[in-house]
N, C-alpha and C positions, 0 to 999 in steps of 0.2 A: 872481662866484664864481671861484675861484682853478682854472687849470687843472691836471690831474692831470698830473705828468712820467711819462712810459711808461717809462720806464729806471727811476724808483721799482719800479712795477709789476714790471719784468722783473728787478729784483736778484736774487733768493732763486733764480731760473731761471739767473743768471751765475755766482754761488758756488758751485751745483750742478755746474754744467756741465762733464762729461768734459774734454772736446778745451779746456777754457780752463786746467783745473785741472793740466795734463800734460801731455807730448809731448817731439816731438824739437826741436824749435821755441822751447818754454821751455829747454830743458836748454842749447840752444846760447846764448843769450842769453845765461842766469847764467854758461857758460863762458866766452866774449866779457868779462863784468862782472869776474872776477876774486876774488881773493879782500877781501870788503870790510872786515876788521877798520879801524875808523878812519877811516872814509869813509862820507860822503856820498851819499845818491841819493832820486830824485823821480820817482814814476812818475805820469805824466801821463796821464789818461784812465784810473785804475786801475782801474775798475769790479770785480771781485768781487774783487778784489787778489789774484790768485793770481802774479803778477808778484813783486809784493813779500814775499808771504811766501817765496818761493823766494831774493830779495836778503837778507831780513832771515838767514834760515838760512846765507849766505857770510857776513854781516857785517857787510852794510852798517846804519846807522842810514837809513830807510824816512822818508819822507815821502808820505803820498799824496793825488793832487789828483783828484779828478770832479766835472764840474756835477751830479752828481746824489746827493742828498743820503738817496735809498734805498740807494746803496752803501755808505753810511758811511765817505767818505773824512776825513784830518785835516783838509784843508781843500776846501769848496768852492768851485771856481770854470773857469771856461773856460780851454782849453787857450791861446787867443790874448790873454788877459788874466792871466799868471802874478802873482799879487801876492808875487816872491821879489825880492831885489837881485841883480845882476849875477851870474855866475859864482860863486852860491852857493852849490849842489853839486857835487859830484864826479863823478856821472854820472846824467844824463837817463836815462830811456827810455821807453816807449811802446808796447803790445803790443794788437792786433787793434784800437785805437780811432781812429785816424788818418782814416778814411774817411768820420769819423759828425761832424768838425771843421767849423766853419763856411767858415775858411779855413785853408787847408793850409800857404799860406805865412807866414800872419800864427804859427800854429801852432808852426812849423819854426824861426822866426826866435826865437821866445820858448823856445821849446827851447833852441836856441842859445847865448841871451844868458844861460842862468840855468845853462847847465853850464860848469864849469869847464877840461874836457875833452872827456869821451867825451858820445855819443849814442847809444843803439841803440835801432834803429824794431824791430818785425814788423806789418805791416800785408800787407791781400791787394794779390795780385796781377792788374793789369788781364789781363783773359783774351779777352773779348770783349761787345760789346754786347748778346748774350743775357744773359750774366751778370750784364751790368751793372743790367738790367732786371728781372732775376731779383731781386737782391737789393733793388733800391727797393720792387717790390711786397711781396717779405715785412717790408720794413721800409724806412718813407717818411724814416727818417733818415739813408739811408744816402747818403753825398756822390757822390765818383768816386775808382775805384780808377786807380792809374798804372802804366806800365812800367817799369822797373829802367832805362831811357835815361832818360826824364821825371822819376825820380827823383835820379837825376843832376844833371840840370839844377837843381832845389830845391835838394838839399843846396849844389851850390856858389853858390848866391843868399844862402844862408845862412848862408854860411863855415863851411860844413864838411867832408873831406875826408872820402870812402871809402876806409877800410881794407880790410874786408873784406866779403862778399855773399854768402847763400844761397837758392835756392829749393828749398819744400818742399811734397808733394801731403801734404792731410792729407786722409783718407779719415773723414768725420762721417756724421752718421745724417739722412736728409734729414727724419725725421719731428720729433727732435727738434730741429733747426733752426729750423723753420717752429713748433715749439711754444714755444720761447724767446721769439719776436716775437709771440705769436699768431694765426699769421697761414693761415687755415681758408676754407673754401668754395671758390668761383667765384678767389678770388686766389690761393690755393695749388696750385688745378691747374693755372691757368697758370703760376705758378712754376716747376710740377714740367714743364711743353712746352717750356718757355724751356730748362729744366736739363736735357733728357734726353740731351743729347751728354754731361753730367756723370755721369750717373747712374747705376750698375748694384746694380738692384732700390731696396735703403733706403741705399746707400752711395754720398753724393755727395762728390765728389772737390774741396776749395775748398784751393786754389792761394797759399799766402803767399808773402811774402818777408823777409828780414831784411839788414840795414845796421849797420854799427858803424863810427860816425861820429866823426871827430875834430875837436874847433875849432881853425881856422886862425889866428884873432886874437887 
């Protein structure tokens, strides 16, 4: 019997989702992206595609990639397995999915090879080994978040240079969080012990960062 993909399950809870659909976070991004009339771009990991409707509305023509075929991307497949040619769009990016990647660097690399130019990540930001904990148990798919040093080190593995860097606290709803993932009982209260240096009342504090990356080759 063919296993169920939990990211099917959790789509319609992604396209919903406040803090995915908006922010300061998105807004810097599309700024960063430019104006796209005539260009190219591919958001990797696009899950409820609120990325790309934001690119599609500057300009760009949208391509979007997720292994999960409840989000309804144009094309499925993994972020370490692009099936594009070389420097085939104009600009990569990738927003809150980086974490949930098998391999970061295999990831990164393929990013790389298929933009022509630019890259821009937002992915979280390593905080601490509470959180890091935190977030596996509300969701077993979750990889390892890095530091703004560590990610450093990546991008230039990957040839490509930082321009420019943000960090940003986005203040989410701890309930509906843990209801995105479904993640209830005895796991979610320890979630909520793990988080409570995060926490004031239902407002948890989760820490991104953003990168706008350029290819050096």
């Amino acid at each position: 019997m063919k296993k169920n993909n939990p990211w099917d399950e959790r789509a319609q809870a992604y396209r919903d989702s406040a803090p995915h659909a908006a922010g300061p976070d998105l807004d810097l991004l599309v700024e960063w992206a430019g104006a796209g009339a005539g260009l190219t771009a591919l958001d990797v990991g696009s899950g409820g595609r609120h990325l790309a409707r934001r690119l599609r509305e500057v300009g760009f023509a949208v391509t979007t990639a997720d292994p999960s075929p409840g989000m309804h991307p144009d094309v499925i497949c993994h972020a370490e397995e692009l099936p594009f040619p070389t420097a085939s769009f104009d600009l990569v990016a990738s927003r809150l999915a980086f974490h949930h990647f098998s391999s970061t660097e295999l990831a990164l690399a393929e990013a790389a090879r298929v933009t022509s130019g630019m890259f821009l990540l937002e992915d979280m930001l390593y905080v601490d080994e509470r959180v890091e904990e935190a977030e596996t148990l509300r969701d077993p798919s979750h990889g390892r978040c890095y530091s703004l040093d560590q990610w450093g080190e990546l991008f230039s593995a990957a040839g490509l240079a930082i321009e420019a860097t943000e960090v940003i606290d986005r203040p989410i709803s701890f309930t509906a969080w843990l209801e995105r993932c479904n993640c209830t009982g005895e796991t979610a209260e320890k979630a909520r012990e793990l988080l409570s240096h995060r926490l004031d009342g239902d407002a948890y504090t989760s820490t991104v960062f953003l990168i706008k990356g350029l290819k050096t080759g």
